[in-house]
LUMPA-232343 format. One record per residue: residue in three letters; x, y, z of N, C-alpha, C in turn. Coordinates in steps of 0.05 Angstrom, whole numbers, padded with zeros to 5 digits, always signed. Layout:
REM LUMPA-232343
alaXYZXYZXYZ/...
This chain:
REM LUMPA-232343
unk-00248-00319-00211-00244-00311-00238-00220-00293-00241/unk-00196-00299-00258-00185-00286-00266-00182-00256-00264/unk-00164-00236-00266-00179-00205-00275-00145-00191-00281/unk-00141-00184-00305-00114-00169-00311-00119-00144-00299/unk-00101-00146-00286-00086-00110-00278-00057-00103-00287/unk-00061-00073-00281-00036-00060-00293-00026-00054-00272/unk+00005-00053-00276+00020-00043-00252+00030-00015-00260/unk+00049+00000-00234+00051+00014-00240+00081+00020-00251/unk+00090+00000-00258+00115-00005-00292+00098+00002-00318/unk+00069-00010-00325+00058-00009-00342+00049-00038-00356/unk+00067-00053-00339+00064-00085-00337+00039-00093-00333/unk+00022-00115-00346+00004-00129-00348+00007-00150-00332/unk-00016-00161-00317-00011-00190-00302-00036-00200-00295/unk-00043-00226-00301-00073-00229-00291-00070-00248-00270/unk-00083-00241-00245-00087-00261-00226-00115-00264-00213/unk-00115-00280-00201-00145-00289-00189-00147-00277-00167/unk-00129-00262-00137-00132-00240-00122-00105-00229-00128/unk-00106-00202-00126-00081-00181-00127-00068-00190-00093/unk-00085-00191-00074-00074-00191-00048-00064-00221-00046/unk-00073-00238-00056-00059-00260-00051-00038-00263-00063/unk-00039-00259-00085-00015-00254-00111+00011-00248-00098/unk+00005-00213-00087+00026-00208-00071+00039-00225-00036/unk+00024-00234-00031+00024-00236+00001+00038-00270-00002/unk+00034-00278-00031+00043-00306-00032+00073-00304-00042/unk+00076-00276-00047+00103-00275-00071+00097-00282-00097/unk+00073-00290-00106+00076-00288-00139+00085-00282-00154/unk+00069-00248-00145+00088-00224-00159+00097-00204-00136/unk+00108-00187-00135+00133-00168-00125+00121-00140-00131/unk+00117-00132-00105+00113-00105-00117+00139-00081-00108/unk+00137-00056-00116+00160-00036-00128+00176-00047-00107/unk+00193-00047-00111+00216-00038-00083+00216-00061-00067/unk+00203-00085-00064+00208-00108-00044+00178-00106-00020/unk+00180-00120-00011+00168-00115+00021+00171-00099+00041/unk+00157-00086+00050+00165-00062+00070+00166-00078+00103/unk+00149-00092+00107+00142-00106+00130+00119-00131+00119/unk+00137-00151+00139+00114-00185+00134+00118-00186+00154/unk+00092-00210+00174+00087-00211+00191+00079-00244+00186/unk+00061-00257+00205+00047-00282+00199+00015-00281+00189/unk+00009-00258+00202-00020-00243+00190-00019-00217+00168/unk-00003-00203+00179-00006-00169+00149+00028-00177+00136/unk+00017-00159+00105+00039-00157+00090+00037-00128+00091/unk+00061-00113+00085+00064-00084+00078+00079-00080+00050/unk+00065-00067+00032+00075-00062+00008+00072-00032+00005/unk+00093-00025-00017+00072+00001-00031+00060-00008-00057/unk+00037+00005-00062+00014+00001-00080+00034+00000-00112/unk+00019-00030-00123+00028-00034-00140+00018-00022-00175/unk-00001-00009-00169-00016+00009-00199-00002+00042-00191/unk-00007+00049-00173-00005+00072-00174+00033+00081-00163/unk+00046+00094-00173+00078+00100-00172+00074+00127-00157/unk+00065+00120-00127+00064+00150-00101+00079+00147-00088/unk+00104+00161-00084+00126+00146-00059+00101+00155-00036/unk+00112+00126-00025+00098+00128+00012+00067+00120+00006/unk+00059+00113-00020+00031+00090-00014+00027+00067-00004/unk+00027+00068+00017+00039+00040+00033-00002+00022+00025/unk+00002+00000+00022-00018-00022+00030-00013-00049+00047/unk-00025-00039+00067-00030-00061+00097-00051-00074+00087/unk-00038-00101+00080-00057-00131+00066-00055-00154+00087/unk-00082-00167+00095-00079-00183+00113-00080-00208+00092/unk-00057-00239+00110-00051-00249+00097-00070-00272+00090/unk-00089-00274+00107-00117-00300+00115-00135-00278+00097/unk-00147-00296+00075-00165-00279+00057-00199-00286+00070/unk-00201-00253+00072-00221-00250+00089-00236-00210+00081/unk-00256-00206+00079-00268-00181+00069-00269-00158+00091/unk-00283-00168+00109-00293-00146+00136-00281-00144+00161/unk-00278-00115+00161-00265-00103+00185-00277-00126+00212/unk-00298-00130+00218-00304-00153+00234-00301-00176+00236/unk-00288-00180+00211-00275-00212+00210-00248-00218+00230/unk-00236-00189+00226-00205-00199+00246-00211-00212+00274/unk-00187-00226+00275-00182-00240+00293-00172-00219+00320/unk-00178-00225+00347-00171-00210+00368-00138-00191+00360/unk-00122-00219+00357-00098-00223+00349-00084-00196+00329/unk-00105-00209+00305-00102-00183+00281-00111-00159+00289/unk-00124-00155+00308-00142-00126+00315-00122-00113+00314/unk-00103-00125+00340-00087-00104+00349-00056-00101+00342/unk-00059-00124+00322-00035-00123+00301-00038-00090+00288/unk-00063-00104+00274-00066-00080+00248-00066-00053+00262/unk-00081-00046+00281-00069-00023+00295-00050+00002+00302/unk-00034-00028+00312-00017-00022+00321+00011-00016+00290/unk+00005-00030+00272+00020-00028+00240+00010-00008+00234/unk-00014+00007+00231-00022+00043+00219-00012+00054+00238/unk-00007+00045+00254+00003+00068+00278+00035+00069+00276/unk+00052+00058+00268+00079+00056+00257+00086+00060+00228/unk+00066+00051+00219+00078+00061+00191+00074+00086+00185/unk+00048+00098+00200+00048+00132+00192+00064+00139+00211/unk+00074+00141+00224+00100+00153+00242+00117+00145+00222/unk+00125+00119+00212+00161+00125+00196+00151+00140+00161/unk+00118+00153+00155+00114+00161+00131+00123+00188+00147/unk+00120+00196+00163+00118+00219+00170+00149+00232+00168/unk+00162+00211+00193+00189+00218+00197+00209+00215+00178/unk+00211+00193+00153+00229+00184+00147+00222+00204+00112/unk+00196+00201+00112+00191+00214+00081+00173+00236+00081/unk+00169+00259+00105+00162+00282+00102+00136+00286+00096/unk+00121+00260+00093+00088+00262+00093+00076+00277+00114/unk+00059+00291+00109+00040+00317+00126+00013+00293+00131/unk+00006+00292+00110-00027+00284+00105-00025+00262+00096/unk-00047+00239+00102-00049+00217+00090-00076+00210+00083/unk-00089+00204+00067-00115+00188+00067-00120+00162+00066/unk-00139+00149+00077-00140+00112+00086-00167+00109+00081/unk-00162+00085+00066-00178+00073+00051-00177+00044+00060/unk-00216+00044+00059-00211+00011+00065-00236+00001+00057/unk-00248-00013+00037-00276-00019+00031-00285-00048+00029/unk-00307-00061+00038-00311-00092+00041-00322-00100+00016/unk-00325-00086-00010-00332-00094-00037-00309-00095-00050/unk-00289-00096-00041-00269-00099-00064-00268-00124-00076/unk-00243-00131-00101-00249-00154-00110-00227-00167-00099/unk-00200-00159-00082-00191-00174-00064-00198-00175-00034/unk-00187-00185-00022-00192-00190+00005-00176-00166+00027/unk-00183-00158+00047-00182-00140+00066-00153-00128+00058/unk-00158-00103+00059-00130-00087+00061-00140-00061+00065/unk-00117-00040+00082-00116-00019+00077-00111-00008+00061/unk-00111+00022+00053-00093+00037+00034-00085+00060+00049/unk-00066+00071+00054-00041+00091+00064-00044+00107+00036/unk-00050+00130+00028-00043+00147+00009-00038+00183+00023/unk-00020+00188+00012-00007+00202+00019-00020+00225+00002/unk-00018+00246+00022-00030+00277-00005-00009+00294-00014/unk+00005+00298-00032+00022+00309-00044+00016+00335-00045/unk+00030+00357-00056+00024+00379-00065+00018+00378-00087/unk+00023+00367-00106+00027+00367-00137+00002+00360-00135/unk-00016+00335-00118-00043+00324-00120-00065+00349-00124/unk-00063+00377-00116-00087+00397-00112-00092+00410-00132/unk-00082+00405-00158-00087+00413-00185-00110+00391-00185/unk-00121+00371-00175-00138+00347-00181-00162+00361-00166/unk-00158+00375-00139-00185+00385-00123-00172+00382-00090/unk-00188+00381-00084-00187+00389-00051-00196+00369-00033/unk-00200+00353-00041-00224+00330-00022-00215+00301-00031/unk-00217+00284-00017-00225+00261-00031-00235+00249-00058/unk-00248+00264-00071-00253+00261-00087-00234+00260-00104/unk-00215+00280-00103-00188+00286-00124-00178+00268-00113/unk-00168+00248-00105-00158+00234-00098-00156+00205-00127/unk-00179+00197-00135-00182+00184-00157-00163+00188-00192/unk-00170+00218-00191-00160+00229-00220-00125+00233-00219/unk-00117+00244-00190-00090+00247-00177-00082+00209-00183/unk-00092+00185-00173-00077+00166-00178-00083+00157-00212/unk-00092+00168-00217-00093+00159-00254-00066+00171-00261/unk-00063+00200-00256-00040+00216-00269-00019+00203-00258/unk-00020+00201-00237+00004+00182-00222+00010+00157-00241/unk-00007+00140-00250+00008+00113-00261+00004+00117-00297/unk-00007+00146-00304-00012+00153-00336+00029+00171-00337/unk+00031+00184-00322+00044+00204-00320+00074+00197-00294/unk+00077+00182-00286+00091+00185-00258+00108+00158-00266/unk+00110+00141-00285+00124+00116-00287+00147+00121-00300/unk+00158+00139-00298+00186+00139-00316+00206+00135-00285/unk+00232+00135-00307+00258+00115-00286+00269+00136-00260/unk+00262+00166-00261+00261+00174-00236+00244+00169-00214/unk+00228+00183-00224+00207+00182-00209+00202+00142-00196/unk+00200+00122-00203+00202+00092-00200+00223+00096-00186/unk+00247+00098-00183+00271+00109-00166+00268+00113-00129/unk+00257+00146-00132+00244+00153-00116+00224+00144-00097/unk+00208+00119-00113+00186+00107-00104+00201+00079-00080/unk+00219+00069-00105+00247+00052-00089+00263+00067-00067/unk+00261+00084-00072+00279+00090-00039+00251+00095-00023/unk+00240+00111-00026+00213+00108-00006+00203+00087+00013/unk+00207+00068+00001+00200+00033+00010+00227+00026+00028/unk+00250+00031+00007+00271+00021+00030+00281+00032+00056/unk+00271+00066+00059+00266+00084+00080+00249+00065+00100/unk+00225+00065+00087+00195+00052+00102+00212+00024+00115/unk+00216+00013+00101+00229-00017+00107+00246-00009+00131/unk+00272+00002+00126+00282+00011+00153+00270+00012+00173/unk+00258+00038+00175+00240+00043+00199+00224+00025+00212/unk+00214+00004+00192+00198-00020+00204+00212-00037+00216/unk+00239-00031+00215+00255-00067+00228+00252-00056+00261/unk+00238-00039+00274+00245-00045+00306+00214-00056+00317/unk+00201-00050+00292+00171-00057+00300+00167-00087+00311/unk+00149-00091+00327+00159-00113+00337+00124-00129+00340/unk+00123-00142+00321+00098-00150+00325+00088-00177+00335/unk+00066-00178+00357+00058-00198+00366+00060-00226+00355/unk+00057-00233+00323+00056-00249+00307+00077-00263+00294/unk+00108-00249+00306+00128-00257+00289+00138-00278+00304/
């Protein structure tokens, strides 16, 4: 079934999975592709405008961490384990939080979110984490800030070209 989402332009789009959407090229999210593989895509998150929200989307639509393939195990792995090294190095990220749940309404992905400073007016925990990405795509979509989010990605992208993954 169908389901419109908002991006984080403010753009409307309805598709039948967000992860397929992207992973097929449908639609494009901010800044291009950070890293594609034959199994994961790397994007940053398309609702919320966080430089350095990276989402690790696998490309075989599938729900549970126990679904991966040997193959993908140690793909995906081995991809959180590089991409938070070039969030770290390339864009000054301290802290990240990761997210990953088997009820979503697309198919398997991580989420890379980054903790800002600006985020602790929201709370302290996880929890602030929710109200912090509202303000982010209520509050955070104007042409700097979207800017910023674009070089973020093209940093990330850099850093990803030595990665060298089993799958390519």
């Amino acid at each position: 079934m169908p389901r419109l989402i908002t991006l984080a332009d403010g753009r409307s789009v309805e598709v039948e999975c967000v992860s397929c959407a992207l992973t097929s090229g449908l639609i494009s999210s901010t800044g291009g592709v950070i890293f594609e593989s034959s199994n994961f895509h790397v994007h940053q998150d398309i609702a919320y405008p966080i430089k350095g929200l990276v989402i690790l989307a696998s490309k075989r639509h599938f729900y549970c961490m126990d679904e991966l393939t040997d193959e993908e195990r140690l793909e995906f792995i081995s991809l959180i384990h590089k991409l938070r090294s070039e969030q770290r190095k390339r864009l000054g990220i301290d802290k990240v939080y990761y997210f990953y749940n088997e009820d979503t309404t697309h198919h398997f992905h991580l989420w890379m979110v980054p903790r800002y400073a600006w985020m602790y007016q929201f709370g302290n925990s996880v929890e602030s984490l929710r109200p912090a990405l509202l303000h982010a795509r209520n509050n955070m979509n104007d042409d700097e800030n979207m800017k910023s989010v674009e070089e973020g990605v093209s940093m990330l992208r850099e850093g990803m070209r030595d990665f060298v993954s089993s799958s390519r």
